[in-house]
Structures are given as structure tokens and as C-alpha cells.
KELOKE-577815 format. One record per residue (C-alpha): x, y, z; residue number from 1. Coordinates in steps of 0.02 Angstrom, whole numbers, plus 32768, in hexadecimal, padded with zeros to 4 digits. Example, Ala and Ser with C-alpha at 12.3 -4.5 7.8 and 13.67 -1.06 7.14 Angstrom:
{site {8267,7F1F,8186},1}
{site {82AC,7FCB,8165},2}
END
This chain:
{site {2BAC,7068,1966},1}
{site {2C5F,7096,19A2},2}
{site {2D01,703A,1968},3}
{site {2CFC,6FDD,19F4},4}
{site {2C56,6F94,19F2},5}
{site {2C6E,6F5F,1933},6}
{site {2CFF,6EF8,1961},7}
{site {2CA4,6EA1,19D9},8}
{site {2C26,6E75,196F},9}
{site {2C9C,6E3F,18F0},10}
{site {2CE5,6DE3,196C},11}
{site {2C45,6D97,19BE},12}
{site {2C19,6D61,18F5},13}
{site {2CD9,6CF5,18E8},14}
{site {2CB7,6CA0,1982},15}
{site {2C04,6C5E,1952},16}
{site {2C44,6C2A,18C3},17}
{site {2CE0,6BD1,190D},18}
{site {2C78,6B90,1998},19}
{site {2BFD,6B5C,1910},20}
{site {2C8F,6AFC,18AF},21}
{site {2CD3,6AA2,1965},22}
{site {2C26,6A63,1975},23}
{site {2C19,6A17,18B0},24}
{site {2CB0,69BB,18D2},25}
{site {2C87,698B,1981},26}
{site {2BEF,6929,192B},27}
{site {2C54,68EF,1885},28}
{site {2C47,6833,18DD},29}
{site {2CF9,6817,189E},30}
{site {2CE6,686B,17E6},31}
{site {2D86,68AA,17DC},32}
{site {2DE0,67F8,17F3},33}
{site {2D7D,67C8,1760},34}
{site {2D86,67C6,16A9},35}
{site {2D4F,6852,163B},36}
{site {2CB6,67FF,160D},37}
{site {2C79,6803,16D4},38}
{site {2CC5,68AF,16D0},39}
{site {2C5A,68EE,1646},40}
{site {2BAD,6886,1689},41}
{site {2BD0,68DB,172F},42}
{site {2BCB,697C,16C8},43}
{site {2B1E,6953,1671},44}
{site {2AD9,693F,172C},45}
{site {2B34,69CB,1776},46}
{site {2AE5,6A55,16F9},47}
{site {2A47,6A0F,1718},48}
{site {2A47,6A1A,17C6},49}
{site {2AAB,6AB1,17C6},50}
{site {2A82,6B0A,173D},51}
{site {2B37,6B48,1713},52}
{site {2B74,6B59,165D},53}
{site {2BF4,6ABA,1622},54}
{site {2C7B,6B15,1632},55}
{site {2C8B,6B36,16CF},56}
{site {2C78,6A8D,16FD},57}
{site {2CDC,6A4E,1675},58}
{site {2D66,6AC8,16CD},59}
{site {2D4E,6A90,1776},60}
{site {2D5D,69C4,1754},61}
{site {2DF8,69D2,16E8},62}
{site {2D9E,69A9,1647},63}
{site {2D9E,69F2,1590},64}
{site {2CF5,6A62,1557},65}
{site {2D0D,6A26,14A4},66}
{site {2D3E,6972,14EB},67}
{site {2C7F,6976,1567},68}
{site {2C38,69CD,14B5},69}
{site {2C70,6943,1456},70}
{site {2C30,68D5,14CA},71}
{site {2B8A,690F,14DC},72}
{site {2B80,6912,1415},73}
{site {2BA1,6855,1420},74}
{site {2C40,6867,13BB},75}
{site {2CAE,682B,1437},76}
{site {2CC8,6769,1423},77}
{site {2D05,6701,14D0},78}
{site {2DAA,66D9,14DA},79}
{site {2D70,662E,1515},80}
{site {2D09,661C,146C},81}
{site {2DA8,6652,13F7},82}
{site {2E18,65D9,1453},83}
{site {2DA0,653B,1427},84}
{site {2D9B,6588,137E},85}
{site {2E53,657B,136E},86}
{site {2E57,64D5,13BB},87}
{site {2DE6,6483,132D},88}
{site {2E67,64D7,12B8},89}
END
């Protein structure tokens, strides 16, 4: 392969990828206005559907890998949940 014909190939591999990423959020149904626990759902359903590694999708909706690991480990407690807990305090 020439020069040339590598960089188009390079270039023909960014834009499926971009176009691939357009097309995630396009679909989101309004993930991105909301919380991280929809963020990090939508990421469970994206991989599956997908099959693209967390991070990547952690990346691309604005969210924290160890903050979707976390979640997926169950360690993450609701914000909703700590505020009653404070309340009864």
C-alpha cells in the first residue's frame, strides 16, 4: 500500500468510528441530561448492544470508569438514599 492509501484508510477507520459515536448519542433518549446513575445504565445497554469496552463509553457520556466500575460493583449508594439517611439523623 502507498502512503497515500494508508491515510485513507486511517482516515476511513476515524470516521466510522465518529459516525459510530454521532449515532450512540443520536439514540441516548436524553441520557446525557440525566444523572450518573441513567448515564451508567445507558452504558450497561450500550456495551451490550454494541459490544464496545466501558471506557469508551464511559468517555463519550461524560462519566468516570472507576465511578460506572463502582457502580456496577454495587458500591455506589444513591444520593437520594444518603439524603433520607441524613434526614432520620
Amino acid at each position: 500500500l502507498t502512503v497515500d492509501q494508508q491515510r485513507i484508510r486511517e482516515l476511513e477507520r476515524e470516521l466510522a468510528i465518529a459516525k459510530m459515536e454521532r449515532d450512540i448519542l443520536k439514540k441516548s433518549d436524553g441520557v446525557l441530561r440525566g444523572g450518573v446513575e441513567v448515564k451508567y445504565a445507558s452504558i450497561d445497554k450500550l456495551r451490550a448492544q454494541h459490544k464496545l469496552p466501558a471506557a469508551k463509553l464511559c468517555n463519550l457520556l461524560s462519566v468516570a470508569q472507576s465511578g460506572y466500575q463502582a457502580w456496577c460493583a454495587n458500591k455506589i449508594v444513591p444520593l437520594r438514599t444518603l439524603r433520607q439517611c441524613y434526614a432520620v439523623w
